[in-house]
C-alpha positions as CSV (number, residue, x, y, z in Angstrom):
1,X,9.5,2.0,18.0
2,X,7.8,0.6,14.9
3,X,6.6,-3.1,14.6
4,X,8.3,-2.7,11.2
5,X,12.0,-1.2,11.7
6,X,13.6,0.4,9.0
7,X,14.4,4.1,8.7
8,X,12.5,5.2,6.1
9,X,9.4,4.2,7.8
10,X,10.8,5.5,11.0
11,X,10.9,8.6,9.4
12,X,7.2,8.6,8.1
13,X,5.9,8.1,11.4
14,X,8.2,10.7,13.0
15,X,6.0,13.1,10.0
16,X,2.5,11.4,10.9
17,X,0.0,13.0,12.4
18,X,0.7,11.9,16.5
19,X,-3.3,11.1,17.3
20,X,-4.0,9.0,13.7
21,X,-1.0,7.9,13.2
22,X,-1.2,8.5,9.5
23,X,0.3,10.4,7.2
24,X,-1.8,12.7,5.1
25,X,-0.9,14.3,1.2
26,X,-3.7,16.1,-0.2
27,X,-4.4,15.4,-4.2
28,X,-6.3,17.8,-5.5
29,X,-10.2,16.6,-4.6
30,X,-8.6,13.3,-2.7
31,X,-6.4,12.8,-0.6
32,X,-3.2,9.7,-0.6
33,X,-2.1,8.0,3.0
34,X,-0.4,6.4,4.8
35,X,-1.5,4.5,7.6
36,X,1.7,3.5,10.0
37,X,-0.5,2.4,13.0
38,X,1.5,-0.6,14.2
39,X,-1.7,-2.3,14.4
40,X,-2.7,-1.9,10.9
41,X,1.0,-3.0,9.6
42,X,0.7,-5.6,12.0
43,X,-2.7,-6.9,10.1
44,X,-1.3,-6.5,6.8
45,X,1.8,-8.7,8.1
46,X,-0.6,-11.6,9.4
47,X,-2.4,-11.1,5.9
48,X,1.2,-11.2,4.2
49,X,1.6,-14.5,6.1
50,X,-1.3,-16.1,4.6
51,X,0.0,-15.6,1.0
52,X,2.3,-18.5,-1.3
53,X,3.7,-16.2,-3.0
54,X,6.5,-14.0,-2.8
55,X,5.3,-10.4,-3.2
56,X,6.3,-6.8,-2.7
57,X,2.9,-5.6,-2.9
58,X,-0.8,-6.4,-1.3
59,X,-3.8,-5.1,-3.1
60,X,-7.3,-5.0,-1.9
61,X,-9.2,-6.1,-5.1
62,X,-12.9,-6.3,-6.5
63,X,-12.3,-10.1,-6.9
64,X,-9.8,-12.7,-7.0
65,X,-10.2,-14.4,-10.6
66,X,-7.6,-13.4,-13.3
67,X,-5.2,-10.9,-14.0
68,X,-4.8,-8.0,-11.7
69,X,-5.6,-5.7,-14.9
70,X,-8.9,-7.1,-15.1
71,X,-9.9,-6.2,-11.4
72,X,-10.1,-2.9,-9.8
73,X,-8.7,-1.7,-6.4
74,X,-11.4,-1.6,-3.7
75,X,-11.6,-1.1,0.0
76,X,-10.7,-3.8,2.7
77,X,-13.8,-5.2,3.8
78,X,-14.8,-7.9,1.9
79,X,-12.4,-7.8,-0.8
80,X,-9.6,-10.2,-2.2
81,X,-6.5,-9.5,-0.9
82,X,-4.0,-10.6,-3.6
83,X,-0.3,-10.0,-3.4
84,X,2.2,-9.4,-6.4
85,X,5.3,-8.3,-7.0
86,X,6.6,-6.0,-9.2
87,X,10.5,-4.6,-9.8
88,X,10.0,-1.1,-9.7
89,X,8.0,1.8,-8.2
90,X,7.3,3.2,-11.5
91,X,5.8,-0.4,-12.6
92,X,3.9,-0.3,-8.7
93,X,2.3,3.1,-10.1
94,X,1.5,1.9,-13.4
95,X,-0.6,-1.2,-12.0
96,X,-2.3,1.2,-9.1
97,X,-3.2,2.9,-12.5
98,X,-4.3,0.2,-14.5
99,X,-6.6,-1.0,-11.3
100,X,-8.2,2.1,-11.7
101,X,-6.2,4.9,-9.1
102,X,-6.2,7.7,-10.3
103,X,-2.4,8.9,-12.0
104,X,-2.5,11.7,-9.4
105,X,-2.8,9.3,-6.7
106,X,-0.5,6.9,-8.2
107,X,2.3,9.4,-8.4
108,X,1.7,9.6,-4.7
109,X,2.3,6.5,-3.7
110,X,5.8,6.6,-5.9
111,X,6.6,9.5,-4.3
112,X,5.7,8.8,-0.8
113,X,6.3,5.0,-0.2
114,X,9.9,4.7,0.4
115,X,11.3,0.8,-0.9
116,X,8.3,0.9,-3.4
117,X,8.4,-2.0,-5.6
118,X,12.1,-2.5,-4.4
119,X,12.6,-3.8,-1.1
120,X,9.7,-3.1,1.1
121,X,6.3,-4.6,0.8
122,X,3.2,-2.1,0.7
123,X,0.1,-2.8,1.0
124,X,-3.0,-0.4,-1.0
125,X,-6.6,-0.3,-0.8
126,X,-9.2,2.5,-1.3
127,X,-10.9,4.5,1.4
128,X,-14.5,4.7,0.9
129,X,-14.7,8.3,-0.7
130,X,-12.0,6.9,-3.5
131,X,-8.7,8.3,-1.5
132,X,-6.1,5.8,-1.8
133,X,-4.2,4.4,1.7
134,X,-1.0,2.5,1.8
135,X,0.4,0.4,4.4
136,X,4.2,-0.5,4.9
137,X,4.1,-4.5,5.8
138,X,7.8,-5.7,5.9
139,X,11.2,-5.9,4.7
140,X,11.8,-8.1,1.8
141,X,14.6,-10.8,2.5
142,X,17.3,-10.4,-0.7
């Protein structure tokens, strides 16, 4: 059973790959996924706890001055984690966009992340060789 119970995500990990734990979409060159490792969401949930605001979304950014459209999505280590929240996936998409994800990767992530800017919180970073990785964190209270 999944640290983070809801269906959707039940489902995700019932398609993962059994020894990683991920799921795996190839994009063209790249490559989106989708870690569902109860460890990792378990991070992302202590890292989720740490934030003031309320937020649907947790990006790994270059820095942690300014507007989110003025930073680009980086990997984990040593970045700014900084949360948001936006209403829809599309919106979600069009900021993973605008911090410099591909639109073939973003597209993944809308089609892929079940609750997506609605009521599940994702976490997204980049994986060294520019592939993008989310993370499902938690259910948003409503």
């Amino acid at each position: 059973m999944s640290c983070l119970s809801d269906p959707r995500i039940e489902t995700l990990q019932r398609r993962a790959d059994a020894s990683t734990g991920e799921l795996n979409v190839a994009i063209g060159e790249g490559a989106f996924r989708i870690n569902l490792r109860d460890d990792n969401i378990k991070l992302w949930q202590e890292t989720l706890n740490q934030q003031s605001a309320t937020a649907n979304l947790l990006l790994a950014c270059e820095n942690n001055e300014g507007d989110l459209s003025n930073t680009q999505l980086t990997w984990v280590v040593g970045s700014a984690i900084r949360s948001t929240h936006v209403h829809t996936s599309a919106e979600a998409s069009d900021l993973l966009q605008t911090m410099g994800v591909s639109s073939a990767l973003a597209k993944a992530a809308l089609e892929h992340c079940p609750g997506l800017g609605e009521d599940l919180i994702w976490a997204f970073y980049l994986e060294r060789h520019g592939w993008l990785i989310a993370t499902p964190v938690a259910a948003l209270d409503r």
